[in-house]
N, C-alpha and C positions, 0 to 999 in steps of 0.2 A: 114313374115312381122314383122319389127320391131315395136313394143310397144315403145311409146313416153309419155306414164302416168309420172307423176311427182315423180311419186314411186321408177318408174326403174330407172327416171334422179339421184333419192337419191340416190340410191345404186348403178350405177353408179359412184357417187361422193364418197361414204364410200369406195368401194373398190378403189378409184386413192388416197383417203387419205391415205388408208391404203398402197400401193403398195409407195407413195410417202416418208412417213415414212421409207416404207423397206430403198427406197434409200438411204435417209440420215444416217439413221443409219447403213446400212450396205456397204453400196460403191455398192452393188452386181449391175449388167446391169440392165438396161432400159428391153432391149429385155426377160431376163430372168424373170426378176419381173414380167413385160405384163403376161407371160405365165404361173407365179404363180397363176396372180388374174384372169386369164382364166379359173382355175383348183379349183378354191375356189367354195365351197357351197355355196356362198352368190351370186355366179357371175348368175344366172337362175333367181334372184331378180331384174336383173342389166337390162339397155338395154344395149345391146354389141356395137351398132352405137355410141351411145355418149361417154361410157366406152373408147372406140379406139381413137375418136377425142377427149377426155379431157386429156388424158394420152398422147398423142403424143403432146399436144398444151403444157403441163404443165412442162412436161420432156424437149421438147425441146426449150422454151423462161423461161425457168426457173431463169436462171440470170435476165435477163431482166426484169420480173415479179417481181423480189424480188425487183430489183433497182424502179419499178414505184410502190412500196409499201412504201419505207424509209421513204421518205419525209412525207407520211401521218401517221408515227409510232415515238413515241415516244423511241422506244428500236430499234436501229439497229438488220437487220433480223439475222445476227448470234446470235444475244441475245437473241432469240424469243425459245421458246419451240419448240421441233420438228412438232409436233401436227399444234400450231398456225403456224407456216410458212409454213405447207402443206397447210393448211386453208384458209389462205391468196392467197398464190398464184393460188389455183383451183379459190377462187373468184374476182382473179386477172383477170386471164384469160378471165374468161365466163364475167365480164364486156367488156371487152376490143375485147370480138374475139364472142359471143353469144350475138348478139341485140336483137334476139328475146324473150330472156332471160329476162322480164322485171329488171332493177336494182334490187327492192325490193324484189326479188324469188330469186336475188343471193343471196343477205345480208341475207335472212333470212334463207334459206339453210348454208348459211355457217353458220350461230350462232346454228344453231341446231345440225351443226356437231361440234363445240366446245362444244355445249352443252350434246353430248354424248359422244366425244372423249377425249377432253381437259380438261385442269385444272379448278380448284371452279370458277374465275371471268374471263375466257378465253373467253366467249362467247361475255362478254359488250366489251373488246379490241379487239376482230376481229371483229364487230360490229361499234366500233367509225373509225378506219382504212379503212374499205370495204364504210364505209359510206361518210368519204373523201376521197376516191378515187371515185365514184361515181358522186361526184357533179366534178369531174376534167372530165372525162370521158364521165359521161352522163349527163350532164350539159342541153340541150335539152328535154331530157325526161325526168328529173326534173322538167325541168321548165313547163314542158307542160302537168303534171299530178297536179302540185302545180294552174294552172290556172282554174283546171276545179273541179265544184262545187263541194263539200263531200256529198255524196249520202245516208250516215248517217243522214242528217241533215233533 
């Protein structure tokens, strides 16, 4: 049985950043990469269910994913650090293709992953980007978490 802890979704996430990285930087395959972050030590951390669908969802709408990024970036995506544009796009994705994913557990997930991967202020820019693209996207469950009372209070 697959483990669905939030642990293995992270690590899951660290290695497609990581395998997505390989991409950019090295051209090498899709299929070859997959089989590198198969073979990684970290992969027994990972759940392998999500690992398989976030790396198949990211590699292959990955154009697309960048293009429904631009508009909310101030730096066109080729401008972007390798890092952040992996970044971007896994939280591109799991908005757009993961509802169950509340918004907030993406955005935060991904700043945590700039925040161990990325550059000194990478985390606040993938942060304000994820954050409008969010209100494009999930625009509903914004609205419908912003209506109900702070439980803080």
């Amino acid at each position: 049985m697959t483990s669905t802890k939030p642990e293995t979704r992270r690590g899951a996430r660290a290695l497609v950043l990581q395998g997505l990285y390989q991409r950019q930087m090295s051209g090498n395959a899709d299929d070859a990469i997959r089989l590198q972050l198969s073979e990684s030590d970290d992969y027994a951390a990972a759940d392998p269910v999500y690992l398989a669908e976030l790396w198949r969802g990211t590699t292959g709408e990955y154009e697309s994913l960048l293009a429904a990024i631009a508009p909310h970036s101030a730096r066109a995506p080729a401008d972007l650090s390798p890092i952040e544009r992996a970044i971007l796009v896994i939280g591109a994705w799991e908005l757009q293709h993961r509802l169950d994913v509340p918004y907030k557990v993406v955005i935060d997930e991904a700043v945590e992953l700039a925040k161990d991967y990325g550059g000194t202020d990478g985390h606040r820019y993938v942060n304000g980007v994820l954050d409008k693209l969010a209100a494009r996207l999930r625009g509903p469950e914004i609205a419908a978490g912003s209506a109900q009372p702070d439980a803080r209070r």
